[in-house]
Structure formats: C-alpha cells, structure tokens
C-alpha positions as CSV (number, residue, x, y, z in Angstrom):
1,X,13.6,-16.3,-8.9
2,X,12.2,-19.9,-8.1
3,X,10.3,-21.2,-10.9
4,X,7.3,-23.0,-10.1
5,X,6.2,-26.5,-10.5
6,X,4.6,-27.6,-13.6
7,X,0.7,-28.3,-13.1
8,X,-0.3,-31.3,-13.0
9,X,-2.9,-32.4,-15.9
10,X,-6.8,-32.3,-15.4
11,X,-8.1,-34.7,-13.2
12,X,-9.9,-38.1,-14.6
13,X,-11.9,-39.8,-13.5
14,X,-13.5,-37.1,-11.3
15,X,-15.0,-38.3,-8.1
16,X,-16.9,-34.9,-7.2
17,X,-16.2,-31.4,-6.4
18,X,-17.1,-28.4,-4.9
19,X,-16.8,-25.0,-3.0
20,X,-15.8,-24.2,0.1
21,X,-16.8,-20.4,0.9
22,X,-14.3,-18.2,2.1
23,X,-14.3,-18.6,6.8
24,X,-15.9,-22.1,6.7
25,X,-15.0,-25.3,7.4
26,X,-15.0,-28.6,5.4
27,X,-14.1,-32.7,6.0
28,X,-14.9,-36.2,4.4
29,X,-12.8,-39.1,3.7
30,X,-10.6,-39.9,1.0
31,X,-9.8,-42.9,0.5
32,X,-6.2,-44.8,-0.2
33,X,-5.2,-44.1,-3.8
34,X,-7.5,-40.6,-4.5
35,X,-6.3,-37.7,-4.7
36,X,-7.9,-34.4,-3.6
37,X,-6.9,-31.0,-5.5
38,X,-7.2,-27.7,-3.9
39,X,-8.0,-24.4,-6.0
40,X,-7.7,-20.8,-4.5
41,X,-10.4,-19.1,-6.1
42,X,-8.9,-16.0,-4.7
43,X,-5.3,-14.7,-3.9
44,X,-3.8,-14.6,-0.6
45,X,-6.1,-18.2,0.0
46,X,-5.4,-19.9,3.0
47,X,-7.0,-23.7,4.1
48,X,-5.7,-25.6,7.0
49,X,-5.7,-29.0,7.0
50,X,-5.6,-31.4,9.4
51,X,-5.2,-35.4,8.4
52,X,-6.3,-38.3,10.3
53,X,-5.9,-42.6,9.9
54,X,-10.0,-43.0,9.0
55,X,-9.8,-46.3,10.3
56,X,-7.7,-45.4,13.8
57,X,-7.8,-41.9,14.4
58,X,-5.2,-41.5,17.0
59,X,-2.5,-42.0,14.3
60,X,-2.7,-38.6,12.7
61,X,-0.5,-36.1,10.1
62,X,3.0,-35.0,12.2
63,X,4.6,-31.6,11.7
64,X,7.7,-32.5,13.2
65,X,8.6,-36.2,12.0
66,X,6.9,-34.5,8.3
67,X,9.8,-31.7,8.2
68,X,12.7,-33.6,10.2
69,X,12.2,-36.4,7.6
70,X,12.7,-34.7,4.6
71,X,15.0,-31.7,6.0
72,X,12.5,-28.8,4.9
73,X,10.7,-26.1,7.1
74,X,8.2,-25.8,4.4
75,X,6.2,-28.2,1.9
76,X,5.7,-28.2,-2.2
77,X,5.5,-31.1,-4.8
78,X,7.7,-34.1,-4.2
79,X,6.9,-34.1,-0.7
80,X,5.1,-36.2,1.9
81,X,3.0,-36.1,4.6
82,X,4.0,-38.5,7.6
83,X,2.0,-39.7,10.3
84,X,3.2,-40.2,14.1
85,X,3.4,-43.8,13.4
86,X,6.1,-42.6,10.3
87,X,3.9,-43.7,7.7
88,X,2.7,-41.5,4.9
89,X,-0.6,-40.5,4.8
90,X,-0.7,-38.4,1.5
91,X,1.6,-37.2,-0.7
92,X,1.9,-33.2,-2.4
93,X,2.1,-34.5,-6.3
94,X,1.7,-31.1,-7.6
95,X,1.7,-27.3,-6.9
96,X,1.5,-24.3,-8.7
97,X,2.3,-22.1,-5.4
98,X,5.5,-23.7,-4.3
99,X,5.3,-23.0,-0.7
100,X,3.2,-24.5,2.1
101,X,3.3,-23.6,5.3
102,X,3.8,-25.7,8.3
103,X,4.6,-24.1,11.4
104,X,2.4,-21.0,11.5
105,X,-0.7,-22.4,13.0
106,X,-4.6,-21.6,13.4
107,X,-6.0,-17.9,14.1
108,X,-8.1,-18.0,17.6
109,X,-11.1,-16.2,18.3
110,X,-9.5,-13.4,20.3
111,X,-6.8,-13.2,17.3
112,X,-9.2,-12.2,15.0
113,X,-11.3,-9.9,17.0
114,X,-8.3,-7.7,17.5
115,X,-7.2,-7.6,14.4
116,X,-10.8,-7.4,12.1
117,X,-12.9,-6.0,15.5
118,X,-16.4,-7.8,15.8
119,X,-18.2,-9.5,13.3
120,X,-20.8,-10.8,15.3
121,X,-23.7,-13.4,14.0
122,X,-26.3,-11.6,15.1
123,X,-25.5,-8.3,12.9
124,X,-23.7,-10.2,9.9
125,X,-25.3,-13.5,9.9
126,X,-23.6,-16.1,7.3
127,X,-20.8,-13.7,7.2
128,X,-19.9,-13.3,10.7
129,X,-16.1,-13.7,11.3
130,X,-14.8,-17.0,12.1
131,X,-11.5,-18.4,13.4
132,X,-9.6,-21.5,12.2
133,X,-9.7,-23.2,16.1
134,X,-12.9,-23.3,16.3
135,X,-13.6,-24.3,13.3
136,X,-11.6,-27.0,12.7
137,X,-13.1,-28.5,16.5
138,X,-15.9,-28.1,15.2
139,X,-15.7,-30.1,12.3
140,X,-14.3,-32.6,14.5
141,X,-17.2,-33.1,16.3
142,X,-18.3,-34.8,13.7
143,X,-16.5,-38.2,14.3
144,X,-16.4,-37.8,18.3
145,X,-13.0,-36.1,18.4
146,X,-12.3,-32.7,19.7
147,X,-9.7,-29.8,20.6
148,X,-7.4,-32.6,22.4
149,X,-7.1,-34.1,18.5
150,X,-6.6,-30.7,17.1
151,X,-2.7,-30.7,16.6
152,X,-0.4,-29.1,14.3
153,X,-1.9,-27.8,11.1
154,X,-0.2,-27.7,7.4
155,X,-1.6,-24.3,5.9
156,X,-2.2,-24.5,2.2
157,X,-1.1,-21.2,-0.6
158,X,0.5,-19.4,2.7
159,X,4.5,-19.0,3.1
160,X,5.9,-18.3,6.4
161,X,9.5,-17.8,6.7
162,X,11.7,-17.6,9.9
163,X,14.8,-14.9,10.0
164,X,17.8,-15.8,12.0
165,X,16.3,-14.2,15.4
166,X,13.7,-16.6,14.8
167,X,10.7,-13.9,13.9
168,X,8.6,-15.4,11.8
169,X,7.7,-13.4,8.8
170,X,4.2,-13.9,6.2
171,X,4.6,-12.7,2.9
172,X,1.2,-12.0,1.6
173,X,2.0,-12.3,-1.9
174,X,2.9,-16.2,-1.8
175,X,-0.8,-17.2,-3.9
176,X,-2.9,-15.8,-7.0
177,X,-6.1,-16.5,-7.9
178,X,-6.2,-19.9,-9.6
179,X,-3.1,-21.7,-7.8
180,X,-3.5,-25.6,-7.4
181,X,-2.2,-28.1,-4.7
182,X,-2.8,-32.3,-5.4
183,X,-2.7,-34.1,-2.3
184,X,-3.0,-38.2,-2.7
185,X,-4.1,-39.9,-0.1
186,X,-1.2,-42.6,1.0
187,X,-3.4,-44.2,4.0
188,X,-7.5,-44.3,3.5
189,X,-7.8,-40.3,5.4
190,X,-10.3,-38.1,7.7
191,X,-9.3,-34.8,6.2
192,X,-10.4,-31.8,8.0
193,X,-9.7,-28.3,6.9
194,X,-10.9,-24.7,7.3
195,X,-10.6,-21.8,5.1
196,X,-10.2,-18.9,7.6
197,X,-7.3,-16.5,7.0
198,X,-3.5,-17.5,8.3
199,X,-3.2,-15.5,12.0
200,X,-0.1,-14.1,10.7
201,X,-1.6,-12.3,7.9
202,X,-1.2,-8.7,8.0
203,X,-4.6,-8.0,6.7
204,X,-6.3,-5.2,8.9
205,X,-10.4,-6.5,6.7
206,X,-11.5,-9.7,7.3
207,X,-11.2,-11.5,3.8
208,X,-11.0,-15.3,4.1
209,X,-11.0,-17.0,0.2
210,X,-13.1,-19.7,-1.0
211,X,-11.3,-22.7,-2.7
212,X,-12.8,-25.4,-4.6
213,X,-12.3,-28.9,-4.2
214,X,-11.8,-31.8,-6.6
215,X,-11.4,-35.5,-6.2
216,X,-10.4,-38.0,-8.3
217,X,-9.2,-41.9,-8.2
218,X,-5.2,-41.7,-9.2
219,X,-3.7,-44.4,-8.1
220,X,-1.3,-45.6,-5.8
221,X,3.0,-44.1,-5.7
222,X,4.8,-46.2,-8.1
223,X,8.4,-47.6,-7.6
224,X,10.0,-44.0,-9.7
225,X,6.8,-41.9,-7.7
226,X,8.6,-38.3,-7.3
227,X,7.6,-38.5,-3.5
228,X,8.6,-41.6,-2.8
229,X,12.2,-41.2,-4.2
230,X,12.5,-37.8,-3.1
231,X,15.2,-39.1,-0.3
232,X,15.8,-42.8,1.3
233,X,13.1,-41.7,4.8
234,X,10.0,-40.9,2.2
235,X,10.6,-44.9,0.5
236,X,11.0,-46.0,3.9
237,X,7.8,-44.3,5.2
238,X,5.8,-45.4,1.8
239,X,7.3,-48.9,3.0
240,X,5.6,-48.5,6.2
241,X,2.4,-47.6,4.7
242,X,2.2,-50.3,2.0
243,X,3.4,-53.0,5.0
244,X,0.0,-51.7,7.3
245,X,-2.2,-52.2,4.1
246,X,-0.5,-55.6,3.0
C-alpha cells in the first residue's frame, strides 16, 4: 500500500480564497512565487487545469516534455510542471491524493449527454450539465485565446492507469473528501481550470465536485527545493526559468 504524502502546513500569508461549484469553470493569474492549493470538498473531485506564460501565452504547460522529463505517466509532490519552452511553470509541493492524472483528457459535450442524458438549461437552470471543453474555451475567451490554445490538460484527485494492451483504466476511488494539491507557480501563470467530472469516470448521475481554492505568497524553490532536485532535467528546467526572469 502507497502511503501518502505528508500535508503540507496551513497556508500564511493568505492571498484569498474561494469556491468553485461543482461543473463550473474558474481562471486568474498567479503570480511567480505564490502558490495556489486545491481542496476536493467532495470525493471522486476532478479539476482540469490548464497553465499558460501570463506574459506570452503561446508558451504553455506540456504533457509530453512534463512526463518524458521526469520518467512518470502520472504526477504527485516533488514534481514539476514544464512548459514547451522546457521551463517550469509550477511546481506540485504537496499532495494528500498521490496521483494526478495526465493523459486522460476533457469530457465533450456529446460524452456527457450519453453517459448522464440531457440536462438542458432551460429545465435545470444553474445546474444544467456541463462539459470540461467547453468550459475551459470558454474561460479562455477571456484573454482572446480559444479551442486552438486548449491543449493537453493535467486532471487534479483523478488516477488513470494504462494496462499492457494499452486500455486505460479510472479508478474511482483515487480522492476523499478533503484531499489537498499545492501548486507554486514557477513562471508569473494564466491558470485555467474547470471542475466537470473526468470522461473516463464510470459514473452513470452527473455529480461534478466543488473544490475550494487558496492562495498564498510562498516563495521561490530553493537550492535543496524537493522539485528541483527531484532528478538532474527538473534543476535544469528551474535553471531555464530563473535565467528568463534574471
């Protein structure tokens, strides 16, 4: 049995916080140096985020160079986030989950109408059913970009495993109610997430999970920073980083 990383102590000084309902969508900038924590206020939570350069937004979080790096197919404490430009633009400091997925993507509209049937606005209002796609474009809007600048998505409190005939499998038990994930912000970062359920959750109701966010100003990685030293491409990539703010 894995045993779990030790929580990280409560953030100070806070910056602000607050809810994200369960199916909505959320973004703002962090800046170099904060760090952002992520509560599932439910189990079986999911938030996908998506991470942009504030100041050039065409440099942007990379799935691949992010898991080729550091030789993982998933994420947890002690790892980093890379950029396409191989510089890291926030760091996982601590976790209570253990296991972040990477490589199991957004639900789409016509995902979630076969699995949950309609949940139309004009019957449910507020709670109609959304999808992660379009909600994350939609938050995108907001700073001129859209779904050409929606790319590979790291999916917060879900686990998605891969057998050796390459099915990918979702174990609905991966979060509980309460879990925590710290992400500091390496570069100054557009964040963009949404809190719609994983597509590969096996779910037949439609039951997305608020989260609560908190921010607070921690500092930059330090010379013996667990993510920096975790292996010799993560101190090279913090190099990178600390080189383009020099």
């Amino acid at each position: 049995m894995t045993t779990k990383p030790v929580v990280a102590p409560d953030p100070a000084p806070l910056l602000w916080h607050e809810e994200v309902p369960g199916g909505a969508h959320w973004s703002g900038v962090l800046r170099r140096g904060n760090t952002l924590r992520v509560t599932a206020l439910g189990g079986g939570a999911n938030v996908s985020v998506l991470l942009y350069n504030w100041e050039n937004p065409v440099e942007r979080y990379n799935m691949a160079d992010t898991l080729k790096g550091q030789h993982t197919a998933f994420l947890t404490a002690g790892h980093a986030c890379y950029t396409d430009m191989g510089r890291v633009i926030c760091s996982i400091t601590a976790d209570s989950c253990g296991w972040h997925d990477p490589i199991g993507g957004v639900s789409s509209a016509a995902g979630v109408k076969a699995r949950f049937g309609d949940g139309p606005y004009q019957s449910l209002r507020n709670d109609y059913y959304r999808n992660g796609y379009d909600s994350l474009v939609n938050e995108l809007g907001k700073y001129g970009l859209d779904q050409r600048d929606l790319v590979a998505t790291l999916n917060l409190f879900s686990k998605v495993t891969v057998d050796d005939d390459g099915a990918m499998r979702f174990h609905p038990d991966n979060s509980r109610a309460g879990d925590i994930v710290d992400l500091r912000m390496d570069m100054h970062a557009l964040v963009v997430l949404s809190t719609c359920q994983h597509p590969l959750d096996p779910a037949t109701t439609y039951r997305p999970q608020a989260v609560r966010l908190t921010a607070w100003k921690s500092g930059l990685a330090g010379v013996d920073d667990r993510c920096r030293v975790h292996c010799d491409e993560n101190q090279r990539a913090f190099i990178n980083t600390e080189r383009f703010y020099a």
